[in-house]
ZADREN-705897 format. One record per residue (C-alpha): chain; z negated, x, y. Coordinates in Angstrom, 3 decimals. Layout:
<sites>
SITE,chain,pz,px,py
SITE,A,Z,X,Y
...
</sites>
This chain:
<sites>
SITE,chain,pz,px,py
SITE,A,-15.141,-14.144,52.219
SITE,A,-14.729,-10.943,50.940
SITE,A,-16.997,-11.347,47.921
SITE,A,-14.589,-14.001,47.103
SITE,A,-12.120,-11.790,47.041
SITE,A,-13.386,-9.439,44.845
SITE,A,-14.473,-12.299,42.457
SITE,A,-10.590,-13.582,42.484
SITE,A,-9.560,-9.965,42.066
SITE,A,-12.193,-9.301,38.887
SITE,A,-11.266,-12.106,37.371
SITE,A,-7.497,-11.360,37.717
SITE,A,-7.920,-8.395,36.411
SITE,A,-9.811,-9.635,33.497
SITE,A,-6.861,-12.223,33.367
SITE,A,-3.862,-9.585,33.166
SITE,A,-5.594,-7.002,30.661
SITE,A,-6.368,-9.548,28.077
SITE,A,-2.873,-11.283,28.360
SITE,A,-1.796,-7.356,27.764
SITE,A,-4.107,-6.678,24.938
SITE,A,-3.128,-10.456,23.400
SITE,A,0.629,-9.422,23.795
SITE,A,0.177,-6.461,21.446
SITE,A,-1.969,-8.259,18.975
SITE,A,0.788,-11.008,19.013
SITE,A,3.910,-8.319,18.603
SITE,A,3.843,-8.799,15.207
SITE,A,6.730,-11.075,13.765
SITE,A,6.224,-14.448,12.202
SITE,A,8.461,-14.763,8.817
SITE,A,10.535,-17.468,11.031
SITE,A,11.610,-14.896,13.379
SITE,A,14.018,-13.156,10.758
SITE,A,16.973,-15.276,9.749
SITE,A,17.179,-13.312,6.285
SITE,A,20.711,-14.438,4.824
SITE,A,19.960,-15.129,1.256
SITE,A,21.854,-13.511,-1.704
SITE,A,24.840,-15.295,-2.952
SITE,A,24.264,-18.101,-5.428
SITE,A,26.579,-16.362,-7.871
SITE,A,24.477,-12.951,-7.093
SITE,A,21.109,-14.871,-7.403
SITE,A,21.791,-16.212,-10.607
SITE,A,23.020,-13.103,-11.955
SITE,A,20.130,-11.041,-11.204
SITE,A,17.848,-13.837,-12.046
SITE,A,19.586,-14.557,-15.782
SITE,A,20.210,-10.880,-16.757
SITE,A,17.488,-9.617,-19.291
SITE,A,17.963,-5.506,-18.573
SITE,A,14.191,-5.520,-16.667
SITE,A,12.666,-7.072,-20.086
SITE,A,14.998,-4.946,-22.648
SITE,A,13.783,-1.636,-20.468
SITE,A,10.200,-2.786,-20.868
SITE,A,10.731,-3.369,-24.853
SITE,A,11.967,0.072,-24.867
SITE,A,9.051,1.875,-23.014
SITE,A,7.118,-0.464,-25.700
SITE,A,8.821,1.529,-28.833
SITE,A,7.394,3.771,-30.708
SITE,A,9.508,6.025,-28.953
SITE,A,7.940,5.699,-25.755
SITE,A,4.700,4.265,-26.020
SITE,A,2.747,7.448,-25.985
SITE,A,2.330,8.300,-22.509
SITE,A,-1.269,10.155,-21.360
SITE,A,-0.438,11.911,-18.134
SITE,A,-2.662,14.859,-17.757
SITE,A,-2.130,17.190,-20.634
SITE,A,-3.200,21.038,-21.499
SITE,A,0.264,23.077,-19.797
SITE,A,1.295,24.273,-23.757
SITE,A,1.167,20.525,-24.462
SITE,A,3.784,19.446,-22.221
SITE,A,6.856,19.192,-24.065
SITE,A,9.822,17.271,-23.785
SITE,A,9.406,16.061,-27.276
SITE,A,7.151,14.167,-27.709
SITE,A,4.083,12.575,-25.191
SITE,A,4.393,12.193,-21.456
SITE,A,6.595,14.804,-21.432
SITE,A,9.035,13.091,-23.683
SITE,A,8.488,10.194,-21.939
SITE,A,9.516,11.187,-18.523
SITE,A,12.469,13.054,-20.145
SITE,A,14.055,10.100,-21.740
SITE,A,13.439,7.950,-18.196
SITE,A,15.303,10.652,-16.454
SITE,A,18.225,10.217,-19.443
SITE,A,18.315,6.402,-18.170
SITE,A,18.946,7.362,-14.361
SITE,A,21.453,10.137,-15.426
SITE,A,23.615,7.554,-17.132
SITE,A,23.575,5.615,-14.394
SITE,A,24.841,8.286,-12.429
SITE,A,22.195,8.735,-10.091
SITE,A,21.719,12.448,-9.009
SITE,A,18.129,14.578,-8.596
SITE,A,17.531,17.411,-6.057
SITE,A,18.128,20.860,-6.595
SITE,A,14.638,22.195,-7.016
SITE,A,13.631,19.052,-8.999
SITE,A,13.218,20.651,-12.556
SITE,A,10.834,22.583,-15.283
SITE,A,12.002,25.529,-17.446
SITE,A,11.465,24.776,-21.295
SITE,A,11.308,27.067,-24.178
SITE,A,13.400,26.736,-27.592
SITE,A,10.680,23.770,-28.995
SITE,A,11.301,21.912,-25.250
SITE,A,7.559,23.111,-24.429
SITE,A,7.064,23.897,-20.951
SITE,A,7.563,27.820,-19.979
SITE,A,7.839,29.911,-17.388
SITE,A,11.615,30.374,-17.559
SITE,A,14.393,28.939,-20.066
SITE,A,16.138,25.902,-19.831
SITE,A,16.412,23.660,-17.217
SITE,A,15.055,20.083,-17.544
SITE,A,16.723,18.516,-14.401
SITE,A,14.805,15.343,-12.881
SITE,A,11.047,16.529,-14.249
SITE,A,8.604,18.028,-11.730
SITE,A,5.226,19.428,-12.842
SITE,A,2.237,19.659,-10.739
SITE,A,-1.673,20.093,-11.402
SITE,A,-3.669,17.097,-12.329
SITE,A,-7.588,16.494,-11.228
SITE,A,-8.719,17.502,-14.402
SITE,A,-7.070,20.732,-14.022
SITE,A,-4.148,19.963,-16.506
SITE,A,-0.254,19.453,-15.765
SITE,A,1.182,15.963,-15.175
SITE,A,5.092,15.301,-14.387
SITE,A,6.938,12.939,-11.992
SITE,A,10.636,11.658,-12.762
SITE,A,12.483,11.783,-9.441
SITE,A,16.115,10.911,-8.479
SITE,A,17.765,9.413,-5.310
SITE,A,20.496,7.638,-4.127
SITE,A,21.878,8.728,-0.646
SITE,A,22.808,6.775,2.501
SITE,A,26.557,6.140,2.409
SITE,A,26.885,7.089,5.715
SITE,A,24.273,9.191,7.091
SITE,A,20.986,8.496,5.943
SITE,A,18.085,6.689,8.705
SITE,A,14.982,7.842,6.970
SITE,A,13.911,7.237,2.796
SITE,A,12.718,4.191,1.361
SITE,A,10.520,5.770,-2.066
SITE,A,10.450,3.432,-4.835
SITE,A,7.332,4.175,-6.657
SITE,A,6.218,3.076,-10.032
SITE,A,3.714,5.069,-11.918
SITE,A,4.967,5.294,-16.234
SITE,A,1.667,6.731,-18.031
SITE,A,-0.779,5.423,-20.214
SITE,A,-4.100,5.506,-22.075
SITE,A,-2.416,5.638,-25.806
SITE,A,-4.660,7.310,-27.778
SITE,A,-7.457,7.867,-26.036
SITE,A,-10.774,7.221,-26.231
SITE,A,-13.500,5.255,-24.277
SITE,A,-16.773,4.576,-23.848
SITE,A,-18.218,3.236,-26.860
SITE,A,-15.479,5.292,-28.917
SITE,A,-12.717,3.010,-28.493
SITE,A,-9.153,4.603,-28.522
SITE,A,-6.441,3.004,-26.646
SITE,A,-3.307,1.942,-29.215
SITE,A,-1.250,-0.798,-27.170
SITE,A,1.175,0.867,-25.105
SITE,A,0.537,-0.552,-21.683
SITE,A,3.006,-3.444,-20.839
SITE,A,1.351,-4.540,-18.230
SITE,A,-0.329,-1.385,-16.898
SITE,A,2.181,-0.325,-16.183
SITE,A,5.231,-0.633,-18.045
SITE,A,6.569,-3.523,-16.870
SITE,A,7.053,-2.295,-12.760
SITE,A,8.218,0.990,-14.657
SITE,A,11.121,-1.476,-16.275
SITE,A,11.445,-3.347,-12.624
SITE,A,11.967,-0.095,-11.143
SITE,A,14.749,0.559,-13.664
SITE,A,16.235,-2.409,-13.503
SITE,A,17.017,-1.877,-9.467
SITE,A,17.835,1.747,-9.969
SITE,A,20.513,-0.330,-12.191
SITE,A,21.721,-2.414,-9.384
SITE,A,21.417,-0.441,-6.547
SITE,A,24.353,1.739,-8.409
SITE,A,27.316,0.693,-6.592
SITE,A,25.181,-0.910,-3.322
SITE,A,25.755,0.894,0.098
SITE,A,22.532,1.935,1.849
SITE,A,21.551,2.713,5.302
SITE,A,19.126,4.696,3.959
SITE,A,18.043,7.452,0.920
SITE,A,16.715,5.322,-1.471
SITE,A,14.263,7.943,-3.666
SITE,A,13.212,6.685,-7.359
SITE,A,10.167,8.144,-8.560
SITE,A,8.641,7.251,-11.714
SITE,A,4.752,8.685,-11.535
SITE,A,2.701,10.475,-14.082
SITE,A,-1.262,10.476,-14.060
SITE,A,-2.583,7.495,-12.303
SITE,A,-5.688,7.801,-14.070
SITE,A,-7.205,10.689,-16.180
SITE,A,-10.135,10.535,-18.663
SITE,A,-13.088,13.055,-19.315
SITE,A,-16.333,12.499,-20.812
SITE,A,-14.994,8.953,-22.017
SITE,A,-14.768,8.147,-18.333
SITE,A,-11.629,6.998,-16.997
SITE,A,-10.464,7.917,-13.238
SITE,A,-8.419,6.578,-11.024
SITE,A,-6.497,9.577,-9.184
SITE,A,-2.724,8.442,-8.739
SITE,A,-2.283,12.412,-9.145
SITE,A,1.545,11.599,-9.287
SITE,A,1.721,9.795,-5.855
SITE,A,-0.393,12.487,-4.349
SITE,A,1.679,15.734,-5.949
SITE,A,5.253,13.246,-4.793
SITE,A,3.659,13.523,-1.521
SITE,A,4.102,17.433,-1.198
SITE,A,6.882,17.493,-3.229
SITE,A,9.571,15.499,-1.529
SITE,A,8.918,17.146,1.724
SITE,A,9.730,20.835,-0.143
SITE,A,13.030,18.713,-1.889
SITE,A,14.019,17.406,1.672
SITE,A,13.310,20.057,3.836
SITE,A,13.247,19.264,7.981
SITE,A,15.566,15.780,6.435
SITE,A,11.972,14.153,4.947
SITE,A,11.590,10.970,7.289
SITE,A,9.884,8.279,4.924
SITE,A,9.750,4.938,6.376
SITE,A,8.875,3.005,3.946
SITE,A,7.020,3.442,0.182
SITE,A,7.461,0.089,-1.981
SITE,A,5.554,0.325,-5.029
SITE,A,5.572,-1.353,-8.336
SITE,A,2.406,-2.477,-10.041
SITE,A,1.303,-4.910,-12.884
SITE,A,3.818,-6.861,-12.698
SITE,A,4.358,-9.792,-15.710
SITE,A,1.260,-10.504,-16.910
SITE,A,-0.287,-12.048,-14.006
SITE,A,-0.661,-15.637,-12.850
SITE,A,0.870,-14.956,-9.235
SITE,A,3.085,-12.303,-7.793
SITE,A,2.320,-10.965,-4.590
SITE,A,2.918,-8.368,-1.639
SITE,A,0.796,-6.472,-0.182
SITE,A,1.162,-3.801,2.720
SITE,A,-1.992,-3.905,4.762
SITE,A,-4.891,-5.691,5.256
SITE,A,-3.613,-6.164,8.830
SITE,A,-0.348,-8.210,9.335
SITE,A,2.717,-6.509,9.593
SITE,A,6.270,-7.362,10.576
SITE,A,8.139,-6.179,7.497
SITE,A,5.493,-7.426,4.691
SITE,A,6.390,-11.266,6.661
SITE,A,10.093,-10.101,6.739
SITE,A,9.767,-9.530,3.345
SITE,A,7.740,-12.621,2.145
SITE,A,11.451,-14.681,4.699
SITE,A,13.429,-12.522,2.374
SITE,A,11.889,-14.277,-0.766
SITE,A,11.872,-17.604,1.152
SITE,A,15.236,-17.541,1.391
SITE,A,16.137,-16.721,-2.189
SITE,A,13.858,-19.203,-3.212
SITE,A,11.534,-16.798,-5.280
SITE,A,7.987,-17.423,-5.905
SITE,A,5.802,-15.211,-3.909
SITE,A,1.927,-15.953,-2.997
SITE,A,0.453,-14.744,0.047
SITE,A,-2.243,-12.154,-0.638
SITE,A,-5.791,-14.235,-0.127
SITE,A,-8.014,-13.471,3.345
SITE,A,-10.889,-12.454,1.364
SITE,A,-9.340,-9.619,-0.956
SITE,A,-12.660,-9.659,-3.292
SITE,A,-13.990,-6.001,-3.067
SITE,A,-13.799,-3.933,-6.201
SITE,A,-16.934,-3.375,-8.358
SITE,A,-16.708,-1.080,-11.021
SITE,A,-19.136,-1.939,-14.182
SITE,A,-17.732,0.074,-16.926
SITE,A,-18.144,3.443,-15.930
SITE,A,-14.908,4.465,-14.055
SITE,A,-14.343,5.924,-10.700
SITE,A,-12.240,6.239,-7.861
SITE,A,-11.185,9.145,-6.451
SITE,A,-8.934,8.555,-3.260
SITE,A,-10.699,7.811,-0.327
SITE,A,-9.999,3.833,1.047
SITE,A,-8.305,3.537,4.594
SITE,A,-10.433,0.690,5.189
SITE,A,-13.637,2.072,3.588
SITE,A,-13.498,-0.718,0.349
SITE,A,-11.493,-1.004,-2.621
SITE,A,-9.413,-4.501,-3.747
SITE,A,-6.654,-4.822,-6.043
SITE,A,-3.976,-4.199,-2.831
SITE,A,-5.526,-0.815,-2.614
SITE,A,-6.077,0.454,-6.320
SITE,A,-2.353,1.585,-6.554
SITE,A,-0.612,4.749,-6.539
SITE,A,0.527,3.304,-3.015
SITE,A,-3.514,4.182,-1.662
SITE,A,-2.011,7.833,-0.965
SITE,A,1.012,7.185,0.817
SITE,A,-1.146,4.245,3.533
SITE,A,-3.600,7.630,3.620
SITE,A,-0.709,9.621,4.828
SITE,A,0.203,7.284,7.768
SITE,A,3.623,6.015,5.344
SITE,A,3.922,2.508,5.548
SITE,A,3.987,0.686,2.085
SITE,A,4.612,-2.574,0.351
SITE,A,3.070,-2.796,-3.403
SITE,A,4.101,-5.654,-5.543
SITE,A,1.868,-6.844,-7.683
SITE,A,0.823,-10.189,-10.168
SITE,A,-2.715,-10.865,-10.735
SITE,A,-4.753,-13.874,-10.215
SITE,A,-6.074,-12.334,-6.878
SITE,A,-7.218,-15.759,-5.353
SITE,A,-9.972,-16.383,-7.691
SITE,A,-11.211,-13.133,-7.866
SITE,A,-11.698,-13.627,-11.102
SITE,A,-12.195,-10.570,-14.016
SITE,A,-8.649,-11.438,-15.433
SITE,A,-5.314,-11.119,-14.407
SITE,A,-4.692,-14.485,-15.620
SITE,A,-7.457,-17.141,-16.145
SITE,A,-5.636,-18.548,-19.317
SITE,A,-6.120,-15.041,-21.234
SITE,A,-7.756,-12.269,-21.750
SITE,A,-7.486,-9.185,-19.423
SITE,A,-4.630,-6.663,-20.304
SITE,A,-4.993,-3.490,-18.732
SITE,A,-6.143,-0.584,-19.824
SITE,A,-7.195,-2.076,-23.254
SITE,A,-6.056,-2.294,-26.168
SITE,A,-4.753,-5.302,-25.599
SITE,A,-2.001,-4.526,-23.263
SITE,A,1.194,-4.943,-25.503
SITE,A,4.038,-7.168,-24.682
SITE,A,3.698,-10.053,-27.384
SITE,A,-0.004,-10.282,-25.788
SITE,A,1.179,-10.085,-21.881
SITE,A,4.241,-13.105,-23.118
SITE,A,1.386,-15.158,-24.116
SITE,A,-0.774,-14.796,-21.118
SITE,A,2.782,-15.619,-18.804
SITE,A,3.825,-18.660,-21.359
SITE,A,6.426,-17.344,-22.723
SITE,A,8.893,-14.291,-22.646
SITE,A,11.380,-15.954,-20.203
SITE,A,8.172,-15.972,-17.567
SITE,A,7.674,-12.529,-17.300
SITE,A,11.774,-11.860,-16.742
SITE,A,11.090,-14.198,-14.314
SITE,A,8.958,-12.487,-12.575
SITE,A,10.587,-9.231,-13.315
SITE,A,13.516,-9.998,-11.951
SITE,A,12.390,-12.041,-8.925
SITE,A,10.903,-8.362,-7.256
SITE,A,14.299,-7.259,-8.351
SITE,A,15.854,-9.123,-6.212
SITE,A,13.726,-9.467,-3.006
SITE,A,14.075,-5.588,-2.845
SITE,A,18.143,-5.722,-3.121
SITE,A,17.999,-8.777,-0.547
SITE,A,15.622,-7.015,1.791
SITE,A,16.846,-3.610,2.037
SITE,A,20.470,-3.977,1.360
SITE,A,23.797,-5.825,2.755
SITE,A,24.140,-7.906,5.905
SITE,A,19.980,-7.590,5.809
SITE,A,19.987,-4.333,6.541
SITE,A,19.731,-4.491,10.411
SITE,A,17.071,-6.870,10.199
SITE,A,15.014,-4.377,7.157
SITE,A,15.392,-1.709,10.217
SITE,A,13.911,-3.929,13.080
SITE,A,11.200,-5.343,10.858
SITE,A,10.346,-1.311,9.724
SITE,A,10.906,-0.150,12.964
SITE,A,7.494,-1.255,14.274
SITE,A,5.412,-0.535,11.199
SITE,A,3.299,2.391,11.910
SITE,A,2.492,1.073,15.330
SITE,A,1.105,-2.004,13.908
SITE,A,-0.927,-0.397,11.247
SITE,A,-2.249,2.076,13.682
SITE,A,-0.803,5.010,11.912
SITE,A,-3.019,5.943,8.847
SITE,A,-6.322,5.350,10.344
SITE,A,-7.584,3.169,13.149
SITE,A,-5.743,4.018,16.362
SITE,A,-4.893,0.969,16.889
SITE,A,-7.873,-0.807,16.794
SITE,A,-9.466,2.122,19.015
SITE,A,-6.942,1.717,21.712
SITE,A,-8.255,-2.048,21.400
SITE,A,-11.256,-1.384,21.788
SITE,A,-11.013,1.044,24.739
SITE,A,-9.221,-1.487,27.196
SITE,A,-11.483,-3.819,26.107
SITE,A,-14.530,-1.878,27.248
SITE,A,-12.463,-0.467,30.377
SITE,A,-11.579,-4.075,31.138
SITE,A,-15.119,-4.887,31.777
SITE,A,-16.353,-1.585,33.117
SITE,A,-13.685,-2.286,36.007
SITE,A,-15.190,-5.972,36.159
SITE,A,-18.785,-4.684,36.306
SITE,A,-17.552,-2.406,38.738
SITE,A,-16.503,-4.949,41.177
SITE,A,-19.220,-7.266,40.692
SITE,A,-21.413,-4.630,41.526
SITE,A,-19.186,-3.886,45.016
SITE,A,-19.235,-7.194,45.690
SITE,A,-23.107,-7.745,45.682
SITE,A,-23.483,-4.458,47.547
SITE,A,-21.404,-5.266,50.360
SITE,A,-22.120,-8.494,50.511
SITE,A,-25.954,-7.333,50.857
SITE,A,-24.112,-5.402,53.851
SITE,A,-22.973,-8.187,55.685
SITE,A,-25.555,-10.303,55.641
SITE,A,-27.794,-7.390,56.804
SITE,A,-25.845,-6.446,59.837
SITE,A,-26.123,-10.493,60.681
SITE,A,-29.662,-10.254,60.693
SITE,A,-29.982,-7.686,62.685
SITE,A,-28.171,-9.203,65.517
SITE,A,-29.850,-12.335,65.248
SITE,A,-33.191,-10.853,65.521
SITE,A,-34.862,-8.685,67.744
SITE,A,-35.997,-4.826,66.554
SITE,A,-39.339,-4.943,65.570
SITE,A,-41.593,-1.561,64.236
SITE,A,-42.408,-2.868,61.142
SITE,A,-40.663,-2.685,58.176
SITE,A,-38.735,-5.589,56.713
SITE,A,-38.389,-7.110,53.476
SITE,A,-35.120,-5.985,51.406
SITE,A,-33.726,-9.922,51.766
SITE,A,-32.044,-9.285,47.737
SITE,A,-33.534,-8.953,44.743
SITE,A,-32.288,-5.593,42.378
SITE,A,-29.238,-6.342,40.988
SITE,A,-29.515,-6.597,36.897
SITE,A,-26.565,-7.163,34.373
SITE,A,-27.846,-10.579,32.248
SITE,A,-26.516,-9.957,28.847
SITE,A,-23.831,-7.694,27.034
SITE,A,-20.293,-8.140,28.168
SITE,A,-18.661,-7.638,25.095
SITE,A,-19.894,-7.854,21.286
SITE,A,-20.870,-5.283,19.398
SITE,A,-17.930,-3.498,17.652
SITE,A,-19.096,-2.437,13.676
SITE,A,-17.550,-2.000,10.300
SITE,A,-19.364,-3.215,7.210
SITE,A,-20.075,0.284,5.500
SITE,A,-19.388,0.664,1.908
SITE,A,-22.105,2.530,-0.495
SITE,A,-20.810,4.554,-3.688
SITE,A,-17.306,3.320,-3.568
SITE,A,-16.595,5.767,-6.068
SITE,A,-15.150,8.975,-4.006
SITE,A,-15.387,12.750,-5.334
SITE,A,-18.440,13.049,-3.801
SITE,A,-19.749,9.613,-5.378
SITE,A,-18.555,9.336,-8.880
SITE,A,-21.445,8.482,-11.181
SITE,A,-22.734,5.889,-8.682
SITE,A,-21.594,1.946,-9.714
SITE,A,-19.909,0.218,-6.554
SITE,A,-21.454,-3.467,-5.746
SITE,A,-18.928,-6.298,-4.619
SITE,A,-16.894,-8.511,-7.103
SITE,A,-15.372,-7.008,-10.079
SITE,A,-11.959,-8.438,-9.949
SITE,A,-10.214,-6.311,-13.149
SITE,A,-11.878,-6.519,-16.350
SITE,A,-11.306,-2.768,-18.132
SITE,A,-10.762,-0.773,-15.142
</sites>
């Protein structure tokens, strides 16, 4: 009877921890649990007709702006002409619009606008040290909560280049990057435009990144040295205010066959609330695929971030692979044709970025047509303003509420905690198995013993040793990723499918 009862009790037991762990695996919400009120037809339709994304992105196409190499010698960066004149002009744009920087956010310039020590102030422009040693700059300006802020939501978009340098084989770079990465540099305008006279719940920060890759040795590395420097610098800006809760990034946006978003390669509540938020505007958004088709590098570049999850996939080559290292939740949007895998952004033509290649009249012929890529353009446009702003709002702060819990913080805590009550589960139910048999052995000895008389000589135990028949649980493991391309790995090729042609 009582070995019964420990079997009912076991198995209870087993019953009630795996209905808890299934309840925290199932916390995250479905994109039918938010009722996301759409924008306005009128609104829609607006945003959707206007052509300010495209005419920013035929402006960082100018001659004026197309030269934009992020890491340059420190007497080199100048506000007239370069990067340096580059992120000078973008901070002109968000100036007119009236946005505001912080106080500390500025270089000192000499009489020729080259960077010095002291002189005049160049509001908007931070410097900070690239990998190769050099100086890059980051554009930053933010728009504050209208009444008292809950956190910052950093809009990221990184605005450099590879104009005019050379690659392997001797090739120099001409195009001026309209897909890598001038168009999400445009987006990110374009909702710094209509955010102007939108009330916010929370900060919103705009920073426009320098020095996502750098070259040496006709090498080209990926670094996002802007993300990472944005990373100490906002907390200096903010001071004991810094509470990031969110990082949506911009990426390659217009020249690829889908447009996607992609925070995780776990699911999370806010990437499905945002996915509802596109539903109900009726904007075309694909769902990221299950297999994310590992990155292979086969033209001599390198990676220099380390990858939360140990591989590297187009959801995770973006300046966003900083921020997810930091434990800040983020949400890149991105076009590609990820599905496939294939070498190309799109199928139908040849593969954009970082060639020389990359110009606009190329990137409207891959899309079919100019009025595809505003399309697209404007459709992140608008599942931002719908998501984060208006009578959304509330449902943005339930959805973010929950985010670093589900994605485990920046590393695996999550799935550790998992883990752990799974193995404690069974310990417990080994435990009472093992009671069970022991006192059940017990019983049935005492019951012997009274039905028999004594006797000298010694009897035979009446149960065999008790032996566990198999593992309870399966063997936990991660697939372990050889010369991924970190510091410590840089001249060894990674292995996997090679889904960017001219990385």
């Amino acid at each position: 009877m009582k070995r019964k009862v420990f079997i009912i009790a076991a198995l209870s037991l087993v019953f009630a921890l795996s209905a808890a762990l299934l309840a925290g695996c199932s916390s995250v919400k479905e994109k039918s649990e938010f009722s996301v009120t759409p924008a306005s037809e009128e609104y829609r339709e607006e945003v959707m007709s206007s052509s300010a994304a495209y005419e920013y992105l035929q402006w960082l196409s100018s001659d004026e702006m197309h030269s934009r190499y992020g890491s340059v010698d420190l007497d080199e960066l100048s506000i007239n002409h370069g990067v340096g004149k580059a992120a000078f002009n973008i901070a002109a744009k968000m100036e007119e619009m009236g946005y505001e920087t912080f106080e500390d956010a500025y270089i000192d310039v000499d009489k020729d606008g080259v960077l010095a020590a002291s002189g005049e102030k160049v509001t908007g422009l931070m410097r900070f040290e690239t990998s190769t040693g050099q100086a890059g700059v980051n554009v930053i300006y933010r728009k504050k909560a209208t009444n008292g802020s809950r956190g910052q939501v950093i809009l990221t978009a990184h605005f450099d280049n590879l104009f005019g340098r050379a690659l392997s084989g001797g090739t120099v770079i001409t195009a001026e990057g309209a897909y890598e990465n001038g168009a999400a540099v445009a987006t990110l305008l374009y909702v710094a435009q209509l955010l102007q006279e939108v009330e916010t719940q929370y900060d919103i920060v705009f920073a426009f990144l320098g020095s996502s890759v750098v070259t040496a040795n006709n090498t080209i590395y990926y670094c996002w040295d802007g993300a990472k420097a944005l990373l100490s610098q906002l907390p200096e800006l903010y001071g004991g205010e810094y509470e990031p809760v969110l990082n949506i990034n911009l990426h390659r946006l217009g020249g690829g066959e889908n447009l996607y978003m992609y925070s995780s390669d776990r699911p999370t509540s806010y990437n499905n609330y945002f996915y509802a938020a596109a539903e109900a505007d009726g904007l075309d958004f694909s769902a990221p695929p299950a297999y994310k088709h590992a990155f292979s590098e086969a033209l001599s570049m390198q990676i220099m971030p380390s990858s939360p999850s140990g591989v590297y996939h187009p959801g995770l080559l973006t300046d966003s692979i900083h921020f997810i290292n930091a434990g800040i939740p983020t949400l890149t949007y991105l076009s590609l044709d990820w599905e496939s895998g294939m070498e190309t952004a799109n199928p139908d033509s040849p593969d954009l970025a970082y060639t020389g290649r990359d110009t606009i009249e190329n990137m409207n012929m891959g899309r079919g047509g100019e009025q595809a890529v505003k399309e697209q353009l404007n459709s992140v446009a608008l599942n931002i303003i719908t998501s984060v702003t208006g009578e959304n709002s509330a449902l943005f702060g339930q959805a973010i509420s929950t985010a670093k819990e589900e994605l485990g913080g920046s590393g695996n805590a999550a799935y550790g905690l998992s883990v752990a009550s799974m193995v404690l589960t069974w310990a417990l139910v080994i435990g009472l198995l093992v009671a069970a048999v022991i006192l059940r052995g017990k019983n049935v000895t005492k019951m012997t013993l009274r039905r028999r008389p004594a006797s000298s000589s010694p009897q035979a135990d009446p149960f065999a040793e008790f032996n566990k028949s198999g593992d309870p649980f399966e063997e936990f493991g991660s697939d372990k990723n050889e010369g991924r391309g970190g510091k410590n790995d840089q001249n060894k090729p990674s292995g996997g499918d090679d889904i960017f042609e001219g990385f």
